[in-house]
N, CA, C, O and CB atoms as a CASP TS submission, in Angstrom:
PFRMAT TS
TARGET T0000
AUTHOR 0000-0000-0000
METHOD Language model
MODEL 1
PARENT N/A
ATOM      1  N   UNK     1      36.004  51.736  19.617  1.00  0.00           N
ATOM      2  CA  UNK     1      35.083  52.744  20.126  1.00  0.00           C
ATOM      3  C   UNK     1      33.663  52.380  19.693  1.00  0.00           C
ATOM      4  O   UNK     1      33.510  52.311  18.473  1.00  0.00           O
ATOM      5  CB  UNK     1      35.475  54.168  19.621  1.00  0.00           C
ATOM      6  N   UNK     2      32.588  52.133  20.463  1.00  0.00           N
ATOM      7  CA  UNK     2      31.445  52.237  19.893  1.00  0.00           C
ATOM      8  C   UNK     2      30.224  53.518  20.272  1.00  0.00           C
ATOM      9  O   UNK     2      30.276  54.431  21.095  1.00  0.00           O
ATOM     10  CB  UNK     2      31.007  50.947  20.145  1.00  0.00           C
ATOM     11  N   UNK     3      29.390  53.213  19.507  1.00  0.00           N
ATOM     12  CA  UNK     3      28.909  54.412  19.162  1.00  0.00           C
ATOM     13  C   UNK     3      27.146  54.056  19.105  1.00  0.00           C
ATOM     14  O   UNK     3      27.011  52.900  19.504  1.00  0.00           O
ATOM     15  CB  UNK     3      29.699  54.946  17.664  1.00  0.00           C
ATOM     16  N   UNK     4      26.079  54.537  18.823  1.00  0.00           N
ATOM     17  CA  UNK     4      25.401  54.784  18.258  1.00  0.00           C
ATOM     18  C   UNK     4      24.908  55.082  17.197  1.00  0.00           C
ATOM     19  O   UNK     4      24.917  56.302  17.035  1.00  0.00           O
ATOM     20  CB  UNK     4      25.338  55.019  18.557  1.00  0.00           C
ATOM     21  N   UNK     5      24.176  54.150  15.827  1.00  0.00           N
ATOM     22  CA  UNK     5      24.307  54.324  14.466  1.00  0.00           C
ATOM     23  C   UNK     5      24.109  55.652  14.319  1.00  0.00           C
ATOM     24  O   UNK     5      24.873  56.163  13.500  1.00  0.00           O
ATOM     25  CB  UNK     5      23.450  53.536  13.652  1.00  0.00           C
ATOM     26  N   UNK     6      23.115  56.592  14.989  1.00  0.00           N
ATOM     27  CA  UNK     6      22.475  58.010  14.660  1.00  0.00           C
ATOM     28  C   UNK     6      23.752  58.920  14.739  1.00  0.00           C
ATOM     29  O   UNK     6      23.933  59.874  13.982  1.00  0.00           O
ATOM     30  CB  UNK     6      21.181  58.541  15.825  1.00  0.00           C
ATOM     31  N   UNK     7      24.866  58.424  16.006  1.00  0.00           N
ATOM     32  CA  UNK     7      25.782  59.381  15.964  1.00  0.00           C
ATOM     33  C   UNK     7      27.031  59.290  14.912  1.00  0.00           C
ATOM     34  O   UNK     7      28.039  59.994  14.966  1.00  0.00           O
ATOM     35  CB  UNK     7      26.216  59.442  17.255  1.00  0.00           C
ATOM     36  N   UNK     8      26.778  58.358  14.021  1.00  0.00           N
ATOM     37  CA  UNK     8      28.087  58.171  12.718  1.00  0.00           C
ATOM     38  C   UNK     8      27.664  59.105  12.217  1.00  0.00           C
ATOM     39  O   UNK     8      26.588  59.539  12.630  1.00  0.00           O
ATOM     40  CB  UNK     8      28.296  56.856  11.583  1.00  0.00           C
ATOM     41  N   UNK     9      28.513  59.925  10.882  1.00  0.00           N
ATOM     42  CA  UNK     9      28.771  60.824  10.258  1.00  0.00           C
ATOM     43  C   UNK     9      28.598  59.954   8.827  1.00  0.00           C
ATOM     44  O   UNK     9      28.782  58.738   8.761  1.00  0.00           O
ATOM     45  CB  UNK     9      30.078  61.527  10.718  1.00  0.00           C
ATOM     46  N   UNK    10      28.201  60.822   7.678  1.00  0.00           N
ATOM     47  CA  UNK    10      28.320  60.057   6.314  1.00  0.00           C
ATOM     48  C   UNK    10      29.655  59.506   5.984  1.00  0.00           C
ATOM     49  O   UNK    10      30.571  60.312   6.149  1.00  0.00           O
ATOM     50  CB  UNK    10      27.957  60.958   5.161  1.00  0.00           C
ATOM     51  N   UNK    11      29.927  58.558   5.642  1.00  0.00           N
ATOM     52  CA  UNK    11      31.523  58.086   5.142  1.00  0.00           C
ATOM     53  C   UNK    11      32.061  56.664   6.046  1.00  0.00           C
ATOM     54  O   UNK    11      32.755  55.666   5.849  1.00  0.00           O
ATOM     55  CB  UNK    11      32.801  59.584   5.543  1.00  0.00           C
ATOM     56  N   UNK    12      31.182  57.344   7.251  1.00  0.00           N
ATOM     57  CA  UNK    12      31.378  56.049   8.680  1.00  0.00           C
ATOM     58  C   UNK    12      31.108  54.899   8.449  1.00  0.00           C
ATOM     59  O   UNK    12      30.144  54.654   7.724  1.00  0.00           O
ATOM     60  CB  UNK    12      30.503  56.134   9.950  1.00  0.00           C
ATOM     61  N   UNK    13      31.749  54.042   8.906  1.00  0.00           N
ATOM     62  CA  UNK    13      31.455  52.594   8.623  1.00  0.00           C
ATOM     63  C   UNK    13      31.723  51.819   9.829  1.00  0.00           C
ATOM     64  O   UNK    13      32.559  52.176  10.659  1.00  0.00           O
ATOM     65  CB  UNK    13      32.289  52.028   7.451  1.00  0.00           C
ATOM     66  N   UNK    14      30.896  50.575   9.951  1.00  0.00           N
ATOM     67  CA  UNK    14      31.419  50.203  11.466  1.00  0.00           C
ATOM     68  C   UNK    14      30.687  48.520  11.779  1.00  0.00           C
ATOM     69  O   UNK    14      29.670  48.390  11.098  1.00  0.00           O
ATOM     70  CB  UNK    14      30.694  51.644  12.829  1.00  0.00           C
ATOM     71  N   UNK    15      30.918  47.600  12.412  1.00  0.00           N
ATOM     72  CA  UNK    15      30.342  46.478  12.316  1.00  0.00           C
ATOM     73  C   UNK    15      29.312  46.736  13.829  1.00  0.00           C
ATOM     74  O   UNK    15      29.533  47.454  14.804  1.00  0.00           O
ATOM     75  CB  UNK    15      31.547  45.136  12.204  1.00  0.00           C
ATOM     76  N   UNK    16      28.235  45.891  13.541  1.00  0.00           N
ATOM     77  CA  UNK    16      26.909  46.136  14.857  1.00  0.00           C
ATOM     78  C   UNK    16      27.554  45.013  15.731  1.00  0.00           C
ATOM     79  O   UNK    16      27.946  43.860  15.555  1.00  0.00           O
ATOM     80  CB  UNK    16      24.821  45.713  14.356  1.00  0.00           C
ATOM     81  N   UNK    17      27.459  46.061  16.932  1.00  0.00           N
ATOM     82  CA  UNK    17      27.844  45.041  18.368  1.00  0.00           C
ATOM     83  C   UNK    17      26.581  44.311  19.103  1.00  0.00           C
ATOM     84  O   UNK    17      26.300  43.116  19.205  1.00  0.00           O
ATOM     85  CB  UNK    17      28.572  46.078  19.701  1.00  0.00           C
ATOM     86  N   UNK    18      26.022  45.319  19.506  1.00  0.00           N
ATOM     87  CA  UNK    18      24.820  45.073  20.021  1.00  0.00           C
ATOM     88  C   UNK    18      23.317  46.086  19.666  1.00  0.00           C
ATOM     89  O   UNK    18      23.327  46.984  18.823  1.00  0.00           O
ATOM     90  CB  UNK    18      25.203  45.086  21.431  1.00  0.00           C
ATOM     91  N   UNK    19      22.114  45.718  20.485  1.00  0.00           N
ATOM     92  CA  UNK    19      21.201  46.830  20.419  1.00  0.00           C
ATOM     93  C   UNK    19      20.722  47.013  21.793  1.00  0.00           C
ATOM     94  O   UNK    19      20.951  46.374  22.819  1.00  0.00           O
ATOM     95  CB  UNK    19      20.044  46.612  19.425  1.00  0.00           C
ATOM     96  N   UNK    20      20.069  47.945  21.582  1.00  0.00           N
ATOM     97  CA  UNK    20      19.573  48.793  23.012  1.00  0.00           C
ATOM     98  C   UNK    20      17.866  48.361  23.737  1.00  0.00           C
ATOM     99  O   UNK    20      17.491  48.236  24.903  1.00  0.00           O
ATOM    100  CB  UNK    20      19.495  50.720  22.463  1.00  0.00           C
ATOM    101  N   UNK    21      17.019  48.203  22.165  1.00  0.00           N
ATOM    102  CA  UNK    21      15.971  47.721  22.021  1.00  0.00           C
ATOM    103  C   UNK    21      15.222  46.712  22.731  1.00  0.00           C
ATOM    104  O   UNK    21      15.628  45.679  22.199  1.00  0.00           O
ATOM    105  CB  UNK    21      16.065  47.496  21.149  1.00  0.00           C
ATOM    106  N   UNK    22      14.687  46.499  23.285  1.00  0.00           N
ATOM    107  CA  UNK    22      13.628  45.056  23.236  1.00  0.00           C
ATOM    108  C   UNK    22      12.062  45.054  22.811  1.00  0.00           C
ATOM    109  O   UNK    22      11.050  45.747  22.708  1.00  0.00           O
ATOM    110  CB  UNK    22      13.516  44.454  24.755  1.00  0.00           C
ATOM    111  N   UNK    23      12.698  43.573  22.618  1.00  0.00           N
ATOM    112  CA  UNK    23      10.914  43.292  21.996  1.00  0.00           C
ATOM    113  C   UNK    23      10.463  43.447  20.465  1.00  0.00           C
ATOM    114  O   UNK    23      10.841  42.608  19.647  1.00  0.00           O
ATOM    115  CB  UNK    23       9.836  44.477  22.705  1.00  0.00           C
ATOM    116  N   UNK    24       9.813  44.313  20.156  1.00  0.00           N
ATOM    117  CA  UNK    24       9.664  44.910  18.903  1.00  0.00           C
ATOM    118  C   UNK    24      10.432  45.320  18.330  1.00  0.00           C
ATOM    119  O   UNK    24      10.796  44.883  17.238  1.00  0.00           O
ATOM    120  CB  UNK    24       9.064  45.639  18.803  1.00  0.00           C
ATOM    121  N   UNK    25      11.010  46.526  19.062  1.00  0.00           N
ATOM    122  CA  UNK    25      12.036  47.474  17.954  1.00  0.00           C
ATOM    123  C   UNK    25      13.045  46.324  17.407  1.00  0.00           C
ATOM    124  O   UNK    25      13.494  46.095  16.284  1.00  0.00           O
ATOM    125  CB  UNK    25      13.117  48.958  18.864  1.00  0.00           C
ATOM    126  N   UNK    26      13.212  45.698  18.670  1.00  0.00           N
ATOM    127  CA  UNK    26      14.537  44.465  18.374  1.00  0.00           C
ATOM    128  C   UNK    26      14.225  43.899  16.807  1.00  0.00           C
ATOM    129  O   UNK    26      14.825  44.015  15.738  1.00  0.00           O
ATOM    130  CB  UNK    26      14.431  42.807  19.715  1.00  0.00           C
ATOM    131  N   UNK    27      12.980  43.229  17.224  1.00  0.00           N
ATOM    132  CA  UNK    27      12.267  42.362  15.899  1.00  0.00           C
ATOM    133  C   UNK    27      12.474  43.405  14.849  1.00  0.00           C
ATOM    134  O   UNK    27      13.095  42.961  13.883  1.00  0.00           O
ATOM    135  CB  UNK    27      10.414  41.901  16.043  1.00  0.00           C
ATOM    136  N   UNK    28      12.214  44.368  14.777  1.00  0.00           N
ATOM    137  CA  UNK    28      11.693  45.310  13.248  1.00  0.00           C
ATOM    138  C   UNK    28      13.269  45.329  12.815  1.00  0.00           C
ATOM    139  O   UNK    28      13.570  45.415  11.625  1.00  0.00           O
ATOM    140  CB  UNK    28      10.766  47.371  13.485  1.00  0.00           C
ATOM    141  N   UNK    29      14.304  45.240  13.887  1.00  0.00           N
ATOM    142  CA  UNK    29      15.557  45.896  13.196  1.00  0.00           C
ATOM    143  C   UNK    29      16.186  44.526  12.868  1.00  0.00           C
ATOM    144  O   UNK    29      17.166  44.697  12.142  1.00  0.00           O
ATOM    145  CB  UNK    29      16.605  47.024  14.223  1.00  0.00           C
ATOM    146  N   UNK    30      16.015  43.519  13.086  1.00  0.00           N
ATOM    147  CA  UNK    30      16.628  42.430  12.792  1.00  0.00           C
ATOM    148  C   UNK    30      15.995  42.003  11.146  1.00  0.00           C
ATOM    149  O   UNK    30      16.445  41.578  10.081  1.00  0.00           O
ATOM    150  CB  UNK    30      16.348  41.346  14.069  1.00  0.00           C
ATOM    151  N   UNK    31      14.958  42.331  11.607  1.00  0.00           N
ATOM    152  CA  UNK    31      14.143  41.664  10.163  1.00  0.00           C
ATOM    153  C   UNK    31      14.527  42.669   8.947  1.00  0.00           C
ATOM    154  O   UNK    31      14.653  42.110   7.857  1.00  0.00           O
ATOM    155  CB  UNK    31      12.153  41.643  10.327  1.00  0.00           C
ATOM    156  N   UNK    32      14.676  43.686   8.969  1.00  0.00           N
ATOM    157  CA  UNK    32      15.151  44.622   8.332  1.00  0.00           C
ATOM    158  C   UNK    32      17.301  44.617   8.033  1.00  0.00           C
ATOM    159  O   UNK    32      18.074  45.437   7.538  1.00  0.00           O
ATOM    160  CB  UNK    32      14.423  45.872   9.304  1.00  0.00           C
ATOM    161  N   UNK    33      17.463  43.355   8.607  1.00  0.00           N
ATOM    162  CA  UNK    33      18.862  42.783   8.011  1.00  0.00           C
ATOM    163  C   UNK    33      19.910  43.233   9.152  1.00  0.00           C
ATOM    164  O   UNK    33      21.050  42.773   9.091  1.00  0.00           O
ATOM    165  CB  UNK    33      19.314  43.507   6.340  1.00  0.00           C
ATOM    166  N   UNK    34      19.517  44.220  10.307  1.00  0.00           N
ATOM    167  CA  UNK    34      20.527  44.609  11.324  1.00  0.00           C
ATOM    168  C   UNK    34      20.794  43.487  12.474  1.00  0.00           C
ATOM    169  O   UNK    34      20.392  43.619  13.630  1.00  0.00           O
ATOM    170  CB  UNK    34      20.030  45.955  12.000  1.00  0.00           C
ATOM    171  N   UNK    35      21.411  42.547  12.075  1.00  0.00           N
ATOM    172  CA  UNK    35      22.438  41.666  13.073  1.00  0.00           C
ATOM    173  C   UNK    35      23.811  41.825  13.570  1.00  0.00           C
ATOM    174  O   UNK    35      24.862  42.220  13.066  1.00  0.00           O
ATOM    175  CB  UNK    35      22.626  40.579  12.570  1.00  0.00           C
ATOM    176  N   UNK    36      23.422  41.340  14.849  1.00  0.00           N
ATOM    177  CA  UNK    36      25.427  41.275  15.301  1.00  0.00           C
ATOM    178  C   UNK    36      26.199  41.092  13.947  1.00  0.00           C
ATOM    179  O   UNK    36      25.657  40.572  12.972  1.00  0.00           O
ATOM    180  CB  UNK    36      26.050  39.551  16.476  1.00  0.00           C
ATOM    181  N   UNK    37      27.581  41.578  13.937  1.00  0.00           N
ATOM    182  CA  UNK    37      27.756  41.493  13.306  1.00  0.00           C
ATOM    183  C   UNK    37      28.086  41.537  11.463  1.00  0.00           C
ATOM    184  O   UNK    37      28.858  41.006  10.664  1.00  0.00           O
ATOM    185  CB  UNK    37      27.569  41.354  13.924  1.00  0.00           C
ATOM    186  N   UNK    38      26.994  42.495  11.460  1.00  0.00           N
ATOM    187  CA  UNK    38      26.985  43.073  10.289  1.00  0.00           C
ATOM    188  C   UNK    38      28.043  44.533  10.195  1.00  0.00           C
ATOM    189  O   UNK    38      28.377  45.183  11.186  1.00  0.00           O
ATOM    190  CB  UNK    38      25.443  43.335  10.038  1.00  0.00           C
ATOM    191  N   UNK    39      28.390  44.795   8.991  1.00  0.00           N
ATOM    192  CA  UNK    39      28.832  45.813   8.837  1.00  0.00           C
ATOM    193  C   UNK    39      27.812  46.809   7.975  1.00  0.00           C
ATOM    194  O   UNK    39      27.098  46.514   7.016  1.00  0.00           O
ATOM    195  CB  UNK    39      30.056  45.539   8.354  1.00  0.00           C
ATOM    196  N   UNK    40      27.988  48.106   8.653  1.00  0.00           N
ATOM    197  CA  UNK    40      26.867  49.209   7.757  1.00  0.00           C
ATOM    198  C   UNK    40      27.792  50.357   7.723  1.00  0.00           C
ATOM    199  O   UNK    40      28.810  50.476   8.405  1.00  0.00           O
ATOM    200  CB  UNK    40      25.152  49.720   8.613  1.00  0.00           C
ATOM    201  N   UNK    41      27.302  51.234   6.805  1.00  0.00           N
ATOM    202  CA  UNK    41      28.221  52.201   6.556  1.00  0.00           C
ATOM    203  C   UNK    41      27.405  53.337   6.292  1.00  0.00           C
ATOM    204  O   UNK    41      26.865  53.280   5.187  1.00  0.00           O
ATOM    205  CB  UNK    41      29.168  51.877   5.488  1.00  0.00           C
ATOM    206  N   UNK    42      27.134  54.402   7.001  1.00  0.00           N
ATOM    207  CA  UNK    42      26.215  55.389   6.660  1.00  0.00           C
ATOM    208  C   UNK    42      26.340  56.072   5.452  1.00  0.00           C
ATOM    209  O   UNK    42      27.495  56.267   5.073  1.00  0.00           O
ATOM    210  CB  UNK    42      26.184  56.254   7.558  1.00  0.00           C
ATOM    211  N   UNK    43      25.279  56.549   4.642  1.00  0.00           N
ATOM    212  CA  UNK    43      25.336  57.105   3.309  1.00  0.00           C
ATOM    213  C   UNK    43      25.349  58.365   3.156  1.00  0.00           C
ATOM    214  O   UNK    43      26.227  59.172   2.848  1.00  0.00           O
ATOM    215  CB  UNK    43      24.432  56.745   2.597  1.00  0.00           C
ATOM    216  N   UNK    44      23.622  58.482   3.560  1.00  0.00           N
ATOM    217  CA  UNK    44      22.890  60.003   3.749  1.00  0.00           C
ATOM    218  C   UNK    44      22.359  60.447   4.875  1.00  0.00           C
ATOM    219  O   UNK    44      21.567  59.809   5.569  1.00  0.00           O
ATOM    220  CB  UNK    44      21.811  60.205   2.966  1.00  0.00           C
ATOM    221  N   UNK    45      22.828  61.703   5.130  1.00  0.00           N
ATOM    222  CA  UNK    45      21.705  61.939   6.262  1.00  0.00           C
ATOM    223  C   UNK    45      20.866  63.055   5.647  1.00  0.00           C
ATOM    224  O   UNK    45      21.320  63.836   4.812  1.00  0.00           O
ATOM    225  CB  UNK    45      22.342  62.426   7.852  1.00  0.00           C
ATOM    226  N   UNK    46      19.476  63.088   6.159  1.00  0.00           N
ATOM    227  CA  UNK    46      18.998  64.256   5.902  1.00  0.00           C
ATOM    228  C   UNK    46      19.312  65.383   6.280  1.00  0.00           C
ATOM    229  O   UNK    46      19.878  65.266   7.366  1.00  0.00           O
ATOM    230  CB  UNK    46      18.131  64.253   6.080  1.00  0.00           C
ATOM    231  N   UNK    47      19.223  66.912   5.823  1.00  0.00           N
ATOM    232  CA  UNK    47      18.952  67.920   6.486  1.00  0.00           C
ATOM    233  C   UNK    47      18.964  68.305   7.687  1.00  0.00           C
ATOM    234  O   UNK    47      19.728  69.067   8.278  1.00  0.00           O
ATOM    235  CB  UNK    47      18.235  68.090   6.281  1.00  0.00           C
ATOM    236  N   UNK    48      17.741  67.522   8.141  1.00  0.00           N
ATOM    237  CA  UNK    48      17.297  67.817   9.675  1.00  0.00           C
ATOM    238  C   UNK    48      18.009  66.622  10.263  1.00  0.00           C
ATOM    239  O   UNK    48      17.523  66.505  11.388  1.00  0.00           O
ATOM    240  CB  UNK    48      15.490  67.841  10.041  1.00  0.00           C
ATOM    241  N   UNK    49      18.808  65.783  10.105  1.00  0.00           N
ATOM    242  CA  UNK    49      19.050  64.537  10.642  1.00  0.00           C
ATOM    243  C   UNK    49      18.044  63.665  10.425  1.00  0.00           C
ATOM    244  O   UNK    49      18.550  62.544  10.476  1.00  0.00           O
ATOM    245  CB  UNK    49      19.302  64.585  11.918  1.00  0.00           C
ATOM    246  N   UNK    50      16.978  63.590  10.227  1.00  0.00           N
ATOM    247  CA  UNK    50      15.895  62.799   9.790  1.00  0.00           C
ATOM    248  C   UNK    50      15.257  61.926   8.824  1.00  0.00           C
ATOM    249  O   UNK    50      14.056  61.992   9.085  1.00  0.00           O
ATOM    250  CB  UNK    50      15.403  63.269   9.807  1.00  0.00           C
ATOM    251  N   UNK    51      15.445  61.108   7.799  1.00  0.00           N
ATOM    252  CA  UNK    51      16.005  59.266   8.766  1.00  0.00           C
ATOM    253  C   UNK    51      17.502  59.892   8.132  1.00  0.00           C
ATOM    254  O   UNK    51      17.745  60.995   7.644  1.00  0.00           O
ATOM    255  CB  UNK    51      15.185  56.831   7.848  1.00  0.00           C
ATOM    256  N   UNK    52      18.234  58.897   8.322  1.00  0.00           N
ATOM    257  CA  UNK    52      19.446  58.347   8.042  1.00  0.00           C
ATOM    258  C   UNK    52      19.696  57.131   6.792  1.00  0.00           C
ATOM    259  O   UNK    52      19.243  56.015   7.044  1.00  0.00           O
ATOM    260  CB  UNK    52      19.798  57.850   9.337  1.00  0.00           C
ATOM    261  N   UNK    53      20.075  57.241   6.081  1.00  0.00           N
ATOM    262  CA  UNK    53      20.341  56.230   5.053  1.00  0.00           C
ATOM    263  C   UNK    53      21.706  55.419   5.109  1.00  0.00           C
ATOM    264  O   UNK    53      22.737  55.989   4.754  1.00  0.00           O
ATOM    265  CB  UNK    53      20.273  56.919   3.761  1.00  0.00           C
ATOM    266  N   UNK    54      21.733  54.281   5.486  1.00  0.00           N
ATOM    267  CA  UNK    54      22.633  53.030   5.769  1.00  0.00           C
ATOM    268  C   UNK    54      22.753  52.133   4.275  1.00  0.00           C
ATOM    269  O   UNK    54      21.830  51.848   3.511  1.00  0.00           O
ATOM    270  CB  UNK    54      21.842  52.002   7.121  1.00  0.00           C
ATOM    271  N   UNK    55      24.062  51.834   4.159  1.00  0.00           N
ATOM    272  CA  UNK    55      24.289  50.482   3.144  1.00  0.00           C
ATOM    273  C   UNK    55      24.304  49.448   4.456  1.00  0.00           C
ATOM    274  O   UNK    55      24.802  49.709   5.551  1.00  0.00           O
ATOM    275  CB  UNK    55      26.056  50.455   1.983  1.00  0.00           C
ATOM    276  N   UNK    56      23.623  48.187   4.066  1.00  0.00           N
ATOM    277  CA  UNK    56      23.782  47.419   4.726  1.00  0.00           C
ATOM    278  C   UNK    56      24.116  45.904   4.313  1.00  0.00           C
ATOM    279  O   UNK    56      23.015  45.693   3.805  1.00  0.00           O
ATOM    280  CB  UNK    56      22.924  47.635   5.315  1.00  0.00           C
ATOM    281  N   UNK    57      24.774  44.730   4.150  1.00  0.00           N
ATOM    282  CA  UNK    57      24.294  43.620   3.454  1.00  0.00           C
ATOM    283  C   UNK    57      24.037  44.092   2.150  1.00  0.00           C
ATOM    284  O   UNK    57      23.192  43.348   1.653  1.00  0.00           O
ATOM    285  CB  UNK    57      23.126  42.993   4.062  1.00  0.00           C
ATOM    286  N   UNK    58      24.384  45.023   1.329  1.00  0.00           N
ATOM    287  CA  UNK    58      24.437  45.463  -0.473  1.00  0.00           C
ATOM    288  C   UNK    58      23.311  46.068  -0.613  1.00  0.00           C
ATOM    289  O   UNK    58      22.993  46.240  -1.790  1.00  0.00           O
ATOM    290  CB  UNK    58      24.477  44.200  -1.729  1.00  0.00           C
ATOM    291  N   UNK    59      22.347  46.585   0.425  1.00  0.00           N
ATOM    292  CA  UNK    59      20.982  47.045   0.484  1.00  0.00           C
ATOM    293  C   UNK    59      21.064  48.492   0.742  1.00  0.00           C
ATOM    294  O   UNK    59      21.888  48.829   1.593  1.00  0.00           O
ATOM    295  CB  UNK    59      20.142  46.315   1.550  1.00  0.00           C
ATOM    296  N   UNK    60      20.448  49.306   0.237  1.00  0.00           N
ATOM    297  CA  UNK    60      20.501  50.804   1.087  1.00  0.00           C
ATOM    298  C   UNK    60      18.615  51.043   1.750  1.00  0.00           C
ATOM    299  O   UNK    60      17.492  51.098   1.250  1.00  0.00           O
ATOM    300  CB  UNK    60      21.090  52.480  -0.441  1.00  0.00           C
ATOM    301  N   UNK    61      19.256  51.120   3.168  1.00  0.00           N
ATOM    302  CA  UNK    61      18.052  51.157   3.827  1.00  0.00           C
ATOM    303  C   UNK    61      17.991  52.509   4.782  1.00  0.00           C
ATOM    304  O   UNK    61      18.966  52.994   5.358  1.00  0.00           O
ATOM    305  CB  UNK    61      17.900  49.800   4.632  1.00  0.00           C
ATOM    306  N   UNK    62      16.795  52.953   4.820  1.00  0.00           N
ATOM    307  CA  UNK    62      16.385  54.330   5.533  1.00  0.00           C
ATOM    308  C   UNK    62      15.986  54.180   6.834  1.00  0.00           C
ATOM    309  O   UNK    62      15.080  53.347   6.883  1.00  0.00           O
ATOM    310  CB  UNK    62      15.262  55.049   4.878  1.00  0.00           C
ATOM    311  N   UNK    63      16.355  54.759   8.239  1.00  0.00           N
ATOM    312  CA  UNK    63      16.040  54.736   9.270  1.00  0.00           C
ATOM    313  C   UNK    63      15.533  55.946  10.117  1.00  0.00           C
ATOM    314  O   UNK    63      16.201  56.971   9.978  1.00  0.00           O
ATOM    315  CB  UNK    63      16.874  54.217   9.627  1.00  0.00           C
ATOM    316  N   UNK    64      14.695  55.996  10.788  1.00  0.00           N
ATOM    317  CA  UNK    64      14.634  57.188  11.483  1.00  0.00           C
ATOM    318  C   UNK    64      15.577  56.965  12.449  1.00  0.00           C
ATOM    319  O   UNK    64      16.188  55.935  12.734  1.00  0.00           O
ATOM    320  CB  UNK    64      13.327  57.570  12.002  1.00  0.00           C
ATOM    321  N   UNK    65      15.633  58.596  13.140  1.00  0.00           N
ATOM    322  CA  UNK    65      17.194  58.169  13.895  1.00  0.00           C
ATOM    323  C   UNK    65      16.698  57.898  15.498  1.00  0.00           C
ATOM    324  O   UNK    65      17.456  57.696  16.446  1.00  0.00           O
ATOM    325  CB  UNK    65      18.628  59.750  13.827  1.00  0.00           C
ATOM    326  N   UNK    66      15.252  57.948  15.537  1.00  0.00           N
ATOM    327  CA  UNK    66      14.958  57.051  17.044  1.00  0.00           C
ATOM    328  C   UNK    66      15.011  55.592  17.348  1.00  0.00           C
ATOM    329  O   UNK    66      15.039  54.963  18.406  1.00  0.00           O
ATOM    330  CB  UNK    66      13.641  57.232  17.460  1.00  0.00           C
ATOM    331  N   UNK    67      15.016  55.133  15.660  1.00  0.00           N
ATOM    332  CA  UNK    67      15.664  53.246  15.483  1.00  0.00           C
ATOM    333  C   UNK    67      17.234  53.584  15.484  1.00  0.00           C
ATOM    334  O   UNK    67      17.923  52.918  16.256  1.00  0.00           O
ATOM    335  CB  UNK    67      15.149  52.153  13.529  1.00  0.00           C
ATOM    336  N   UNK    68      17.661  54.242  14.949  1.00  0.00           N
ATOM    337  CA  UNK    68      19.331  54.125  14.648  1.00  0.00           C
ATOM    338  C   UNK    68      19.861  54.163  16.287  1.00  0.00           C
ATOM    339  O   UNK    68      20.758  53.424  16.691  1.00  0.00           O
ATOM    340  CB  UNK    68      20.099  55.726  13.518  1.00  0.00           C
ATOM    341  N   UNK    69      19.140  55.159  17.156  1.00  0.00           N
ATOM    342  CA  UNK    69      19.720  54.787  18.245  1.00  0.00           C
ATOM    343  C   UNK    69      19.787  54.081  19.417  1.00  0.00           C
ATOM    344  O   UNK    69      20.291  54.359  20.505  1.00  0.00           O
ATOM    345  CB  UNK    69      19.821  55.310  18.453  1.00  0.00           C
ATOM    346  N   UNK    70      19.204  53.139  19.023  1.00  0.00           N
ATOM    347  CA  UNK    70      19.216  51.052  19.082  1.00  0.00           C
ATOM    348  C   UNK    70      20.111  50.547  19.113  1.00  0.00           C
ATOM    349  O   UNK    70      20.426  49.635  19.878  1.00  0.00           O
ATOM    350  CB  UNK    70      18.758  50.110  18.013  1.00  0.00           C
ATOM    351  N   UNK    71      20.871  51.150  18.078  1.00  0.00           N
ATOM    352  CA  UNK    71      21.725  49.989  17.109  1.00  0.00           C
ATOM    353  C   UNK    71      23.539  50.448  17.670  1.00  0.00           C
ATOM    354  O   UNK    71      24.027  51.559  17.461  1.00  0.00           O
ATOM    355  CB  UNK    71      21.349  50.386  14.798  1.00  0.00           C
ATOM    356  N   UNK    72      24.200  49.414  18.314  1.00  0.00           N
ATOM    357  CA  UNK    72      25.521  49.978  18.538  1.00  0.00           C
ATOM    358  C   UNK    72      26.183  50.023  17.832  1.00  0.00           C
ATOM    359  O   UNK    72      26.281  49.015  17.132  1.00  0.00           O
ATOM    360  CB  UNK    72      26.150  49.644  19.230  1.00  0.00           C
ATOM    361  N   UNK    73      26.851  50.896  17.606  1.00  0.00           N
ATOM    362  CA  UNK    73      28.263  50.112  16.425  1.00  0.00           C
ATOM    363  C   UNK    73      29.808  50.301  16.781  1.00  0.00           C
ATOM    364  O   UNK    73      30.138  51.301  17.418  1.00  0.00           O
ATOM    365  CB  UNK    73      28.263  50.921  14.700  1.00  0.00           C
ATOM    366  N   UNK    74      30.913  49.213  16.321  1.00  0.00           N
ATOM    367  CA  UNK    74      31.706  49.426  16.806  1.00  0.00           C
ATOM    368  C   UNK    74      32.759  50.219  15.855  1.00  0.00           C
ATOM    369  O   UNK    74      33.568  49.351  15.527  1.00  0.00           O
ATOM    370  CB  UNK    74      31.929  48.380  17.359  1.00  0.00           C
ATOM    371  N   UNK    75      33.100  51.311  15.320  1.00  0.00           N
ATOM    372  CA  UNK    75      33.780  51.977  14.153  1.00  0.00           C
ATOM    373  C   UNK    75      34.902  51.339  14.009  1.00  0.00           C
ATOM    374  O   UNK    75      35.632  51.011  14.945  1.00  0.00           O
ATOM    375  CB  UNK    75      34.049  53.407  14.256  1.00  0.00           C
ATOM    376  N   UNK    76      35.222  51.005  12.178  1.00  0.00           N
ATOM    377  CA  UNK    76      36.161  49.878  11.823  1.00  0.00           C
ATOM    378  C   UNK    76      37.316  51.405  11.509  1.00  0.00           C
ATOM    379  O   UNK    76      38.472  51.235  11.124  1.00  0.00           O
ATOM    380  CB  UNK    76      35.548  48.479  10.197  1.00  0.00           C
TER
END
């Protein structure tokens, strides 16, 4: 099943299929460690939903959730 990183739940975990992005956003999310292929596992979300906190690659990184929903994922 894939999904949208913004729409995982805390606990979720899932490897990146693809993204939605071009151009920039693409660039900012790659450089920031989100490749095919990776596995991320959501941590925190805020309150309001607003960013989202991902383990990624042993890193914990913060996203707003208008980047998270870029990012596909496929739930492991």
């Amino acid at each position: 099943m894939i999904n949208a990183l913004n729409e995982l739940k805390v606990g979720d975990s899932g490897i990146i299929v693809s993204f939605k992005g071009k151009g920039s956003i693409r660039k900012h999310l790659m450089e920031m460690g989100f490749v095919k292929g990776a596995n991320v596992e959501i941590q925190r979300v805020a309150p309001l939903g607003d960013p989202i906190e991902v383990k990624i690659k042993g890193y914990s990184i913060s996203l707003r959730k208008e980047e998270a929903k870029n990012i596909e994922i496929e739930i492991v």
